[in-house]
C-alpha positions as CSV (number, residue, x, y, z in Angstrom):
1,X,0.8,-18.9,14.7
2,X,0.0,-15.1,13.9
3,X,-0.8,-14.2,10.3
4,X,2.3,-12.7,9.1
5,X,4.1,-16.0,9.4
6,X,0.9,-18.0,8.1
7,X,1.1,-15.7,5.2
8,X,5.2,-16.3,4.6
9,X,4.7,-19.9,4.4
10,X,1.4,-20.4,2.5
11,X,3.5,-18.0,-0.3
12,X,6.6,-19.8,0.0
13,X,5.1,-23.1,0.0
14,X,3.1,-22.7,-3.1
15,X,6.1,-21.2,-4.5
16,X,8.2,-24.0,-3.6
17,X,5.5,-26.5,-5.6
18,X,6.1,-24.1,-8.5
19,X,9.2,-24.3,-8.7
20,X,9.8,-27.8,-8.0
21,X,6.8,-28.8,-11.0
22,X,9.2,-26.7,-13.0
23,X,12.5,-28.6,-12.2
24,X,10.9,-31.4,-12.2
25,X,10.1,-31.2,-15.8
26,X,13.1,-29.2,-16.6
27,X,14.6,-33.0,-15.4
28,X,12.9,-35.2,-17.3
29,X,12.6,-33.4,-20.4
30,X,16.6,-32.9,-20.0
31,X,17.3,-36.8,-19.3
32,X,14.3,-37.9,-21.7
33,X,16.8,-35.8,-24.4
34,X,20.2,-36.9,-22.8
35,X,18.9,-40.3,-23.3
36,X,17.7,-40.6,-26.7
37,X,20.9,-38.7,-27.9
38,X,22.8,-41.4,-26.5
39,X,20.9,-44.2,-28.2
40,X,21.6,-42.6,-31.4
41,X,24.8,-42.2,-31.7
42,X,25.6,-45.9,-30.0
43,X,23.4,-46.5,-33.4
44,X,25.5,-44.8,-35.8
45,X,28.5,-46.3,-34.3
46,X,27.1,-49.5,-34.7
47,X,25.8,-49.0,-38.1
48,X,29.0,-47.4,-39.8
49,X,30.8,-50.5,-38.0
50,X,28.5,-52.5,-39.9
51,X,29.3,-50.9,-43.2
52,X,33.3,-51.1,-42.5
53,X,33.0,-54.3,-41.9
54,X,31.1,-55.6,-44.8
55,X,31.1,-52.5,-47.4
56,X,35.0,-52.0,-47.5
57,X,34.9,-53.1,-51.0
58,X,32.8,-50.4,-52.0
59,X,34.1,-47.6,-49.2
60,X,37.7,-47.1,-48.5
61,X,37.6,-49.1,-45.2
62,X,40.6,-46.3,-44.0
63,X,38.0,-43.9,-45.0
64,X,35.1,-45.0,-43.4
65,X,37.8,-45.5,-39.9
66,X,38.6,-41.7,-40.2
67,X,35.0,-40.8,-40.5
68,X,34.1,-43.2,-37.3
69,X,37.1,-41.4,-34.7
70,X,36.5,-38.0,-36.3
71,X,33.3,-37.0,-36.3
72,X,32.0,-39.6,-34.5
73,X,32.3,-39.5,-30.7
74,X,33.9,-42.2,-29.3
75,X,31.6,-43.3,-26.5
76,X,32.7,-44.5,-22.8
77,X,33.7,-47.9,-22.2
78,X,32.6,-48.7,-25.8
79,X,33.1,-52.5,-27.5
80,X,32.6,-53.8,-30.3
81,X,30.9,-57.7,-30.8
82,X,30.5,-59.3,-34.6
83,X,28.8,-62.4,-34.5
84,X,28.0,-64.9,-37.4
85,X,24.0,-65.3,-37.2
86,X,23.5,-69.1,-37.5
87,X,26.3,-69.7,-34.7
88,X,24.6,-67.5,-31.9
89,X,23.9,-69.7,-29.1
90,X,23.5,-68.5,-24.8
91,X,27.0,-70.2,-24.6
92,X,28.8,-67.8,-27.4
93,X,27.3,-64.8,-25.5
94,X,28.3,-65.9,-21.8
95,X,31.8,-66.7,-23.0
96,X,32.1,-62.8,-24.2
97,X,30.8,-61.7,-21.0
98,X,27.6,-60.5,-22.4
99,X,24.6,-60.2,-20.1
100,X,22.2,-61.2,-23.0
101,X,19.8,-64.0,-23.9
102,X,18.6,-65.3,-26.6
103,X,15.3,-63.3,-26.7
104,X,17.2,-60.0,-27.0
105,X,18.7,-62.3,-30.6
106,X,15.3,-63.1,-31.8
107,X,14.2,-59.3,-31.4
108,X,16.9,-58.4,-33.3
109,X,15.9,-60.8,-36.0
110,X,12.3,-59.3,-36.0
111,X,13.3,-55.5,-36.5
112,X,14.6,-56.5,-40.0
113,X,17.7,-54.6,-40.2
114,X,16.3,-51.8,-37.5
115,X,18.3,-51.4,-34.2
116,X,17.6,-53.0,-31.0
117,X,18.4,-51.7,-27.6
118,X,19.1,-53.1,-24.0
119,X,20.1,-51.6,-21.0
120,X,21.8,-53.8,-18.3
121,X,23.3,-52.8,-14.8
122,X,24.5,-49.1,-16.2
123,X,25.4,-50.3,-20.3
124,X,23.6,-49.9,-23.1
125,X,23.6,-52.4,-26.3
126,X,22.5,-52.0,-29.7
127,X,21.9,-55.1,-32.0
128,X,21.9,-54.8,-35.6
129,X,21.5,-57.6,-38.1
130,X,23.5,-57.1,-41.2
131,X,23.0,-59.6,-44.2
132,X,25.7,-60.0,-46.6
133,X,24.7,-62.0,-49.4
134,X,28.1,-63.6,-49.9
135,X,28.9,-64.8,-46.1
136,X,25.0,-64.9,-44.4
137,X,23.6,-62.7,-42.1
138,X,26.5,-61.1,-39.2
139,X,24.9,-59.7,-35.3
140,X,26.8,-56.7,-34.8
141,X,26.5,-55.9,-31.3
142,X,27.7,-52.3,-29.9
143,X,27.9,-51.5,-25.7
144,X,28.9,-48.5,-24.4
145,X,27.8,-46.7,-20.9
146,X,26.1,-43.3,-20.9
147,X,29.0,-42.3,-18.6
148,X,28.0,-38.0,-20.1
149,X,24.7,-38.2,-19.9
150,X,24.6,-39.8,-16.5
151,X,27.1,-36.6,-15.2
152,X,25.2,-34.0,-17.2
153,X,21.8,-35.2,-15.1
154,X,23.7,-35.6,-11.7
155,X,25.3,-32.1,-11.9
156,X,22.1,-31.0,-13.1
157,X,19.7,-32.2,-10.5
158,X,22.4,-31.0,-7.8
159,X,22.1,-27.4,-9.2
160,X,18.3,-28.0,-9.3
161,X,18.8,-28.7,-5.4
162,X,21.0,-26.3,-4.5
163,X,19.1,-23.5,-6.3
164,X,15.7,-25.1,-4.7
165,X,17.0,-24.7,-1.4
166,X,18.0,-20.9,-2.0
167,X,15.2,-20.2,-3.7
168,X,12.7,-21.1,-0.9
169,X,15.0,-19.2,1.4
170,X,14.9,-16.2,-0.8
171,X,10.7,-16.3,-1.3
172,X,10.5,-17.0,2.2
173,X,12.4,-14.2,3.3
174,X,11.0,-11.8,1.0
175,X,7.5,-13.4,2.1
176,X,8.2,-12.2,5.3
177,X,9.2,-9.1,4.9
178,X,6.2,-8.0,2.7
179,X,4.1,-9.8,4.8
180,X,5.5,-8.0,7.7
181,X,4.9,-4.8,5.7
182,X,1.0,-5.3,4.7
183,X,0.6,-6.2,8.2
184,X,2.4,-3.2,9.6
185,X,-1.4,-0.7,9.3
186,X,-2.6,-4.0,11.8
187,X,0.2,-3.5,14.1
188,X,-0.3,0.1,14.7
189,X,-4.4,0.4,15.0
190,X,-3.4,-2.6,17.4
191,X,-1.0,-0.5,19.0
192,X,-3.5,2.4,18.8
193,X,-6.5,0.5,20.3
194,X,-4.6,-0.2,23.3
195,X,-3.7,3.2,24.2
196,X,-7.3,3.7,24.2
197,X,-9.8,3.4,27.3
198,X,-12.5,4.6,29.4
199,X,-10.6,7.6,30.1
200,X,-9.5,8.9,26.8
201,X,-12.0,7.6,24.4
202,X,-11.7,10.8,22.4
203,X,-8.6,9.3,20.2
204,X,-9.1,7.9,17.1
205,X,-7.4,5.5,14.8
206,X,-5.4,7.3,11.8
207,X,-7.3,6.9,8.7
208,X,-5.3,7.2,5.6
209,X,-6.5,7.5,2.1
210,X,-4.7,7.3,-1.2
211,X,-5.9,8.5,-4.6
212,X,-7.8,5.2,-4.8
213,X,-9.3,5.7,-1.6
214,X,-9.6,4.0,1.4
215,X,-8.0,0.1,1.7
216,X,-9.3,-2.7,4.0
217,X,-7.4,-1.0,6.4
218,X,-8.2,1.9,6.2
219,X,-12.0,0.6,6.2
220,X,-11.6,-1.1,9.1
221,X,-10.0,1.7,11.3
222,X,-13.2,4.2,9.9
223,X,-15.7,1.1,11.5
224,X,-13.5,1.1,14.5
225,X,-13.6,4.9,14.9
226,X,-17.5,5.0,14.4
227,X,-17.9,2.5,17.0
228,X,-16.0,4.3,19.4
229,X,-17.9,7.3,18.4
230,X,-21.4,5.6,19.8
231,X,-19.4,4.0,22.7
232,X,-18.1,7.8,23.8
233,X,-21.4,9.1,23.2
234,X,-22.9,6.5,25.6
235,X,-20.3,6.9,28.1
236,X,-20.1,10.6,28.3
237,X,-24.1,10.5,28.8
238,X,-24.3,8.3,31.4
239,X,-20.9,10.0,32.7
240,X,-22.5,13.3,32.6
241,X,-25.9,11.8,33.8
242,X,-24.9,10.4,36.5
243,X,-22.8,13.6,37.7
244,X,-25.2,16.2,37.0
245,X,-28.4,14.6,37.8
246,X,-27.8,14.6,41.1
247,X,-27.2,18.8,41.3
248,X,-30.1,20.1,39.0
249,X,-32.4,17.7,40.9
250,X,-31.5,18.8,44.1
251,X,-33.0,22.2,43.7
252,X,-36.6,21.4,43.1
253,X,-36.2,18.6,45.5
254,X,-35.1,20.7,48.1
255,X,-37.7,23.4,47.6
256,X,-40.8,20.8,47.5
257,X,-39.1,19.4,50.8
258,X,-38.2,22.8,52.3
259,X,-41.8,24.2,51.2
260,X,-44.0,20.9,52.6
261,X,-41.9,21.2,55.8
262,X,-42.9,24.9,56.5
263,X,-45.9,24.1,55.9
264,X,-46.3,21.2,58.1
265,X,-44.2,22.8,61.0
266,X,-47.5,24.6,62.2
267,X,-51.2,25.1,61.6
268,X,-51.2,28.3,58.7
269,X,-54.6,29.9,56.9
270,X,-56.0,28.3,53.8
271,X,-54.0,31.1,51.3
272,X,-51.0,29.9,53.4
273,X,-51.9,26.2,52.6
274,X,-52.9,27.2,48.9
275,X,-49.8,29.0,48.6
276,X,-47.4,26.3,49.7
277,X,-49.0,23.9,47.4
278,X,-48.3,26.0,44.6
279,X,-45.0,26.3,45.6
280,X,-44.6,22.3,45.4
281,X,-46.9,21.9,42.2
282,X,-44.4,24.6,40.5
283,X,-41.3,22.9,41.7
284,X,-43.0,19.2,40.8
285,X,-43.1,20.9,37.2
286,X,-40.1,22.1,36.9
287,X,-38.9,18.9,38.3
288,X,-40.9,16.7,35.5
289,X,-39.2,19.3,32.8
290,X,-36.3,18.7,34.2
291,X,-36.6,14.8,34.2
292,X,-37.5,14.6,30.9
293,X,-34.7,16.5,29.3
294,X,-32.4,13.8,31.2
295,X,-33.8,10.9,29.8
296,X,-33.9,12.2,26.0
297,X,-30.4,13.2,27.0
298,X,-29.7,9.8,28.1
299,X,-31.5,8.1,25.1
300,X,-29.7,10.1,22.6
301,X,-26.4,7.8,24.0
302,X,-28.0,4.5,22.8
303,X,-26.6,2.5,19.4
304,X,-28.0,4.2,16.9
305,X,-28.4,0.6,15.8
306,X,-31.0,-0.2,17.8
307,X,-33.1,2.6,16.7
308,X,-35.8,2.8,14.0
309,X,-33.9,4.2,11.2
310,X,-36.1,5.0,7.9
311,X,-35.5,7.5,4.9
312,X,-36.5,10.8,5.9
313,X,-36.6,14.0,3.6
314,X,-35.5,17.2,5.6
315,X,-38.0,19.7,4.3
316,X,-40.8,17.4,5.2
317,X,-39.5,17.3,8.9
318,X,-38.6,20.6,9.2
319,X,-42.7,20.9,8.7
320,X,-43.4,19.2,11.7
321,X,-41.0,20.8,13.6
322,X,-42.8,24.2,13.1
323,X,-46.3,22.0,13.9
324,X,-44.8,21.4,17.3
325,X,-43.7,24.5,18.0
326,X,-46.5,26.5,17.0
327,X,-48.4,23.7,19.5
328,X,-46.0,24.6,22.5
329,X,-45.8,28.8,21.8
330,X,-48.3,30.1,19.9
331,X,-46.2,33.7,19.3
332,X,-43.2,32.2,18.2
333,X,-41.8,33.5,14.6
334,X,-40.4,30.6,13.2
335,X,-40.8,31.0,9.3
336,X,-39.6,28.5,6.7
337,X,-36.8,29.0,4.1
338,X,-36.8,27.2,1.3
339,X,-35.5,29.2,-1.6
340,X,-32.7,26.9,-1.6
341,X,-34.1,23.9,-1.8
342,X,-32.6,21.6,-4.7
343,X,-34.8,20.4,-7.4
344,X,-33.8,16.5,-6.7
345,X,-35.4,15.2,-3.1
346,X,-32.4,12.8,-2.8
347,X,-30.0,15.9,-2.2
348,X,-32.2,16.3,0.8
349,X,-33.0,12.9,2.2
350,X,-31.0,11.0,4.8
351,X,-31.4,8.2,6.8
352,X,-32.6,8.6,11.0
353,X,-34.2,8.0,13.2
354,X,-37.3,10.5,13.2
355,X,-37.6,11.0,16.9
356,X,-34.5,11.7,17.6
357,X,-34.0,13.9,14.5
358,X,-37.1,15.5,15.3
359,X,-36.2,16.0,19.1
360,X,-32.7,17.7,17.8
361,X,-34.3,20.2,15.1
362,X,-36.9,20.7,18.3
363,X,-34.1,21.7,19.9
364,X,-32.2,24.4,18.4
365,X,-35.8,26.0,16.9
366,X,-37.0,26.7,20.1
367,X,-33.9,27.8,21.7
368,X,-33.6,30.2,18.9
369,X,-37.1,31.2,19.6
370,X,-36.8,32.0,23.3
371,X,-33.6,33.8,23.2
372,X,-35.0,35.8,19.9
373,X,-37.5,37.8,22.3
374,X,-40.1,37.2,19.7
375,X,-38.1,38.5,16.5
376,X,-38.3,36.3,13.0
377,X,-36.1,33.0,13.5
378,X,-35.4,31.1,9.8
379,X,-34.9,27.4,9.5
380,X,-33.3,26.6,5.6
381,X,-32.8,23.4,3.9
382,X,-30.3,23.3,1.8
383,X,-27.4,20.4,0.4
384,X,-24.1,20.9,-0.2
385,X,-22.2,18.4,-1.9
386,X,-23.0,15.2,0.0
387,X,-24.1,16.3,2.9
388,X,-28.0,18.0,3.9
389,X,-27.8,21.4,5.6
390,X,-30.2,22.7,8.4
391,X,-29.8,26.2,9.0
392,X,-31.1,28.0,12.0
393,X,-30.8,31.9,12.0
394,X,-31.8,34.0,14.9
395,X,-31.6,37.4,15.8
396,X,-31.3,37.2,19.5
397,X,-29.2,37.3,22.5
398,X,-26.5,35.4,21.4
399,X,-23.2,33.6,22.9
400,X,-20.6,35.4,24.8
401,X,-18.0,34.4,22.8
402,X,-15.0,33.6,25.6
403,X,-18.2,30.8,26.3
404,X,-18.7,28.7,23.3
405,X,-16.7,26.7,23.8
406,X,-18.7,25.3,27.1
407,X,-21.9,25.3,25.0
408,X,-21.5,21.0,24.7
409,X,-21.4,20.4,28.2
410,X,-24.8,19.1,29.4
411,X,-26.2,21.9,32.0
412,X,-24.1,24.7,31.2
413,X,-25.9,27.9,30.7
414,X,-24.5,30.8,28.9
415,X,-24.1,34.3,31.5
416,X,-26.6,36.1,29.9
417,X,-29.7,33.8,30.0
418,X,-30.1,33.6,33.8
419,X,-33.8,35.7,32.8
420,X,-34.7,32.6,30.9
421,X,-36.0,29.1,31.6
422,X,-33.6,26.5,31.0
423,X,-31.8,23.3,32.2
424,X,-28.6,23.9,29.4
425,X,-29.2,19.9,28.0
426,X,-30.4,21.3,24.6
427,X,-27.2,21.3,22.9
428,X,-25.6,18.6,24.2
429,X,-28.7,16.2,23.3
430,X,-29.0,17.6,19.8
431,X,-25.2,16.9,19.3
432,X,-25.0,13.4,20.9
433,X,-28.2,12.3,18.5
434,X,-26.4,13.8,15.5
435,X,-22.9,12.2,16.3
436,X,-25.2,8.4,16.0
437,X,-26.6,10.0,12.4
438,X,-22.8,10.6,11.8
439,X,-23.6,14.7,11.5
440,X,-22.4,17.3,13.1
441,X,-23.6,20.4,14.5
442,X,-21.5,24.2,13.9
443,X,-22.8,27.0,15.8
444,X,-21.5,30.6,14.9
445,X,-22.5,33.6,17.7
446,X,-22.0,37.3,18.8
447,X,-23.4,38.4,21.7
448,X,-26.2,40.7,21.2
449,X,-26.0,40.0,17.4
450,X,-27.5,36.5,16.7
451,X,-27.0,33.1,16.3
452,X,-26.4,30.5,12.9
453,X,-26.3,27.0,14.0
454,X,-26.1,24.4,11.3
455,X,-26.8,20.8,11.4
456,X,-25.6,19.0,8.4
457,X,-26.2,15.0,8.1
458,X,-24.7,13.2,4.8
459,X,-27.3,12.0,2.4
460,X,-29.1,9.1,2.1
461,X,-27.3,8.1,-0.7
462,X,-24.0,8.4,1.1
463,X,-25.1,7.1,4.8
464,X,-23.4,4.3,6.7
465,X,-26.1,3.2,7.7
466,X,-28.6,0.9,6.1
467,X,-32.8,1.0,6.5
């Protein structure tokens, strides 16, 4: 049974409870009343026929009559029985059709002038015990059937019914609908989520956002987009792995290959020898290079999950970034920039990984480096509402700008930097490990001018992601 309609009838089921506690009571309440209304009037009929019977002497009987039919109801099917006391036997009753016994006499006795009631098959009786100190003591007996009553409480609990029936019709349809309605964000990530596959996983599920913010639902479609986030960052590496591995290893390959055959094709000198072997041992390097940016390429798709995250303050990385770049070129002018930085270390702390984050600042520092030609490259720290801004400035070649757009796509090398050593994985790596910190990277070039690239992270305060 799908949720909507478990929804409807859980609602309209304890709704139905409610309102049948609530008639219920309404019920017995109404007939407790309807019942004990009855019983007293049948006792003031029977008491003011007591007093016309023996207080005429001291009441106009006439005017005691006109009080009785006039402002007394007269009640269904009503009789009248006067009995002398010390005559009463089970015989005297039967003969007046009275389904009485003798008990119901005594009881009367016992009440001392008070009134007792009996209800037999549908009719009431009220016994009162009048003593007259000239003729004895009289049992006035008065029957009548609750014929108003009883009609009141069988229209009533047929309107209780009838509007119990509706009203569960009613709730459940209304149930339904805004059931159906709540459920109607489901229905479309569901539709959403199946228009989406291995070969169009960069669609995402609409997130919308009141001036409360974000619902369950709309919680639930920001999980389900970050997860499709990691799963396109995996695929496109081992997409763009697998297709491009193959190419940029070919080329070394074939020249250690090519170089080893000329070499063994004939007996050559010793500088022929030496010189061949440099050939592969330069090749071989360029070949390990090369095989190294691939697999940080390919471990930057993994769940950022699975990684070692920890709190990390940017300044303090952007430290060992220089370290390792001073260790790698000596001549490089990388220079520090912290004027900006914010007195409070949590506007510049976030939570990674610090390999990877480490590996991506690496990245970009050294590219600006290289394609600087030795002029001053600045790496800033800065925040910016609740995100942490790295911001790389170089004076250098630059991008051609009709070929930014390309600068994402592992091994793509912009046209002016055929002079320089490269395998064009640096960008791509550094984007795919800041998409798993949920960062991004904006890079802003003219050729010939210089380069800004910033990587901005949220803070740690504000992270997804939980040490």
């Amino acid at each position: 049974m799908r949720i909507q309609m478990k929804t409807a009838l859980l609602f309209t089921a304890i709704t139905a409870a409610l309102i049948l506690a609530i008639s219920m009571s309404v019920y017995y309440f109404t007939s407790r009343f309807a019942f004990n209304d009855f019983l007293k009037r049948l006792e003031l009929r029977a008491a003011l026929s007591s007093r016309i019977l023996f207080e005429k002497d001291q009441v106009s009987a006439d005017a005691l009559n006109e009080l009785r039919d006039q402002y007394l109801e007269v009640l269904p099917h009503e009789k009248e029985y006067v009995f002398r006391y010390d005559s009463i036997n089970q015989h005297l009753l039967r003969r007046h059709d009275l389904p009485l016994n003798m008990s119901f006499v005594k009881e009367v006795e016992n009440k001392q002038g008070g009134v007792v009631f009996e209800h037999v098959k549908g009719v009431y009786y009220a016994g009162l015990l009048y003593n007259n100190t000239k003729d004895g003591r009289y049992l006035i007996i008065k029957s009548a059937v609750n014929k108003h009553g009883e009609d009141m409480l069988r229209n009533l609990l047929r309107t209780k019914a009838i509007a119990f029936i509706f009203s569960v019709v009613v709730v459940f349809s209304i149930s339904l609908f805004f059931s159906r309605k709540t459920l109607e964000p489901v229905r479309k990530i569901i539709s959403q989520v199946n228009n989406i596959s291995a070969h169009n996983m960069h669609l995402r599920l609409e997130e919308k956002e009141d001036q409360q913010g974000k619902d369950e639902i709309g919680e639930l479609a920001g999980t389900f987009n970050k997860m499709l986030d990691r799963l396109q960052t995996s695929v496109e590496t081992q997409n763009n792995f697998v297709s491009n591995a193959s190419h940029e290893l070919r080329t070394p390959l074939t020249a250690i290959i090519g170089e080893a055959d000329i070499a063994l094709s004939k007996a050559r000198s010793q500088d022929e020898y030496r010189n061949s072997l440099m050939i592969i041992s330069r090749e071989a390097g360029r070949l390990h290079k090369l095989t190294s940016s691939l697999l940080n390429l390919a471990k930057s798709g993994f769940d950022g999950k699975k990684q070692n995250w920890e709190l990390l303050r940017m300044d303090e990385l952007a430290f060992t970034v220089k370290e390792s770049i001073d260790e790698i070129d000596p001549q490089n002018q990388l220079q520090l920039d912290f004027t900006a930085l914010p007195a409070d270390e949590d506007r510049i702390s976030v939570l990674g990984n610090l390999n990877l984050l480490k590996l991506a600042l690496t990245n970009v520092a050294m590219n600006a480096c290289k394609y600087s030609n030795n002029r001053i490259v600045r790496l800033s720290v800065e925040s910016s509402g609740k995100k942490v801004l790295v911001v790389i400035t170089d004076e250098g070649i630059g991008i051609p700008a009709d070929e930014l757009k390309h600068i994402y796509e592992p091994f793509f090398r912009a046209s002016n930097t055929n002079s320089y050593e490269g395998y064009g994985v640096g960008l791509p790596l550094t984007q795919a490990i800041l998409r798993l910190h949920t960062g991004n990277i904006d890079v802003h070039s003219e050729e010939n001018r210089g380069t800004i690239v910033t990587l901005t992270l949220p803070m740690a305060a504000h992270s997804d992601h939980v040490v």
